[in-house]
N, C-alpha and C positions, 0 to 999 in steps of 0.2 A: 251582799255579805256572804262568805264562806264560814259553815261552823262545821267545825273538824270532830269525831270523836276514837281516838283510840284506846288500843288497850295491850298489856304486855305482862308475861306473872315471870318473875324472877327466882328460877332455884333457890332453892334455901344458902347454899355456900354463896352466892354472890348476890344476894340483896342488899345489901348494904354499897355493893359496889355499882349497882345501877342503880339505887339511891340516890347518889350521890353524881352519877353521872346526868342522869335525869335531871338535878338540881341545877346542874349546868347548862344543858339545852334551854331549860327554862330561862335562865337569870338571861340567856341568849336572845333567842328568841323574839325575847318582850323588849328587845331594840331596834328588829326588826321593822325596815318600813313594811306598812300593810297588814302589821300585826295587833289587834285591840285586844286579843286574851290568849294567853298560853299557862295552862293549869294544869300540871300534876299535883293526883291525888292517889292516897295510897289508899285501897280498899280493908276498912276494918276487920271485917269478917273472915279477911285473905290475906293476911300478910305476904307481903311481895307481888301482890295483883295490882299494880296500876292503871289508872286511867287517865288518860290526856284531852284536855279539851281545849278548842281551840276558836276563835274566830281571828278571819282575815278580812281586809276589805275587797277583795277579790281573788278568785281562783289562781289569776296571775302571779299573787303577792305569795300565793300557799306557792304555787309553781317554786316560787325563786328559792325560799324558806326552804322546799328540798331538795333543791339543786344544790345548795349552799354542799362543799368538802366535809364539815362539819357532823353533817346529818348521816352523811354517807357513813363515817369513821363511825359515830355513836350505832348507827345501826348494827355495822357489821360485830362493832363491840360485844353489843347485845347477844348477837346470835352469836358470837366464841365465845358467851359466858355458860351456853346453852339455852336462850329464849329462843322458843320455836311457836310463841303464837300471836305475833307482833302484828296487828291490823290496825287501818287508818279508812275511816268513813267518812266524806265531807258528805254536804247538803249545800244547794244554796236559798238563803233563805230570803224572802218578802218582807213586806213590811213589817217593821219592830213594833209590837204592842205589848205595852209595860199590863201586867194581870195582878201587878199589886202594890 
């Protein structure tokens, strides 16, 4: 399993509009084959700092997820909106042990 973690903070004039763009990748996403969690979360203490978390069932599956036209367009959205600090971290990780 791949688990993803990114992050992106949205000027103030267009948070609302990668809000909402966000909301979309997501609802996306999570139709994706190979996709078991795709979560935006907006950072309390930061309004407009997001965070994306992700699991895939393999590297493969994250591959296609950003080859997809889709990702491309949202990215590029991103950065004409002025996001300039747009990072994506996978891991792949072992065995799953439930801790509670």
């Amino acid at each position: 399993m791949i688990l993803s973690h990114g992050t992106l903070t949205a000027p103030a004039a267009h948070a609302d509009a990668i809000r909402a763009l966000l909301r979309q990748i997501a609802q996306a996403t999570r139709q994706e084959a190979g996709c078991r969690l795709y979560l935006v979360s907006e950072n309390l203490e930061t309004p407009g700092h997001f965070v994306i978390s992700e699991q895939w069932d393999s590297l493969e599956a994250m591959q296609t997820h950003l080859a997809q036209p889709g990702v491309g367009e949202a990215v590029a959205a991103v950065h004409g909106m002025g996001v300039t600090d747009l990072t994506i971290t996978a891991w792949e990780a072992g065995a799953q042990t439930d801790v509670m």
